[in-house]
C-alpha positions in Angstrom: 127.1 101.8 129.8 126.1 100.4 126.7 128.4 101.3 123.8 124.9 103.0 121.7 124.8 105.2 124.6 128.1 106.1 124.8 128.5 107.2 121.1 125.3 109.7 121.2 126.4 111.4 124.3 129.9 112.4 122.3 127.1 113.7 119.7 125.5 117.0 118.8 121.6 117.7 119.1 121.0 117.6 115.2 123.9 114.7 114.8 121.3 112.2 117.7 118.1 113.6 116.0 119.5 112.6 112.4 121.1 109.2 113.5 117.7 108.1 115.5 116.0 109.2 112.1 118.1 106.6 110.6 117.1 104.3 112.9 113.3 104.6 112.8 113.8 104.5 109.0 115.7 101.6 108.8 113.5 99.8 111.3 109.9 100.3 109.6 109.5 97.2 108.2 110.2 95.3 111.5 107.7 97.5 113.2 105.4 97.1 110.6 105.9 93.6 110.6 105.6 93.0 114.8 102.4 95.5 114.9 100.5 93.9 112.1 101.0 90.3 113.9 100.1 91.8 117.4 97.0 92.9 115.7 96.2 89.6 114.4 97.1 87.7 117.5 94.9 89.6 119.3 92.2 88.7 117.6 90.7 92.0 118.0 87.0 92.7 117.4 85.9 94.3 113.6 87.0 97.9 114.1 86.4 99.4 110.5 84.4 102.1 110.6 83.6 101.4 106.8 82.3 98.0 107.9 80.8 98.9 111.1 78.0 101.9 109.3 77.1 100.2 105.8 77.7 97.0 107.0 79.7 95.7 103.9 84.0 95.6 103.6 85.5 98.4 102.1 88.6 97.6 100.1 90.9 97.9 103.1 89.5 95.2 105.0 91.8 92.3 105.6 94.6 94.0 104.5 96.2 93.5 108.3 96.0 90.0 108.2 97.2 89.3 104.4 100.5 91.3 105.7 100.7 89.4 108.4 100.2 86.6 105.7 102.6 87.6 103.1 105.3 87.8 105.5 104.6 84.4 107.0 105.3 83.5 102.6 101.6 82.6 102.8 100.7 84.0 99.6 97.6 82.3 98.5 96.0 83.1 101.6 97.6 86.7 101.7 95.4 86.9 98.2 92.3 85.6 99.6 92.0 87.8 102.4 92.8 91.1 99.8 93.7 91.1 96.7 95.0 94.6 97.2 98.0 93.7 98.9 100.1 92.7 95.9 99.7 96.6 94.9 100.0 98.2 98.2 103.1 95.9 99.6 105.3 96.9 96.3 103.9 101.0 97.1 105.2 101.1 100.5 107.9 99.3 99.2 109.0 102.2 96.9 108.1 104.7 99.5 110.6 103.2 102.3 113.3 103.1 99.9 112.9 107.0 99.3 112.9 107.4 102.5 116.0 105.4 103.1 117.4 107.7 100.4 116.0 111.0 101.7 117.7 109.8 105.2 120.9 108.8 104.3 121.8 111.8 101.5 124.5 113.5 102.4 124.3 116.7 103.7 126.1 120.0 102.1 
C-alpha cells in the first residue's frame, strides 16, 4: 500500500475532504498548465462561440495558446496571440493565492 493511502485511511471524513482540498488547490497551476497544452496540441478546430456567430474574435480568443506560450517563457509571442494575458495571468494569480490562504487557515 502506498504510504498516501495509508495516512487517509487513519483519517476522518472532513480531515480526507480538507487535505484532498489542499491538494486540488495546490495543484491548479499544474492542471492548468497540462490542460492548456493538451488543448493546443490537439490542435482543435475554432470552438468560440463569439467567433463562430459574428464571425470576428472576441477578446478571449487566443488566450489558451498565449498560456500555453507564457509558460513555455515565450513572451513575445504570448503577447501576439492576446494581449490580455499580462492582466489575466497576474488575476488568477492573486486569486490562487487566496485560495491557498482560504485552504490552509487554521481552523478554530
Amino acid at each position: 500500500m502506498s504510504t498516501a493511502f495509508i495516512i487517509l485511511v487513519g483519517m476522518n471524513k472532513k480531515d480526507i475532504c480538507l487535505t484532498l482540498k489542499r491538494i486540488f488547490v495546490v495543484s491548479l497551476p499544474f492542471l492548468a498548465v497540462i490542460c492548456a497544452n493538451i488543448a493546443v496540441s490537439a490542435n482543435l478546430k475554432n470552438f468560440c462561440l463569439f467567433k463562430l456567430l459574428f464571425h470576428h474574435e472576441c477578446t478571449g480568443c487566443g488566450l489558451t495558446r498565449a498560456f500555453v506560450a507564457l509558460c513555455r517563457f515565450e513572451f513575445e509571442k504570448a503577447y501576439e496571440f492576446n494581449p490580455l494575458i499580462v492582466v489575466i495571468v497576474p488575476i488568477l494569480c492573486v486569486i490562487w493565492v487566496f485560495l491557498l490562504k482560504e485552504v490552509f487557515k487554521k481552523s478554530n
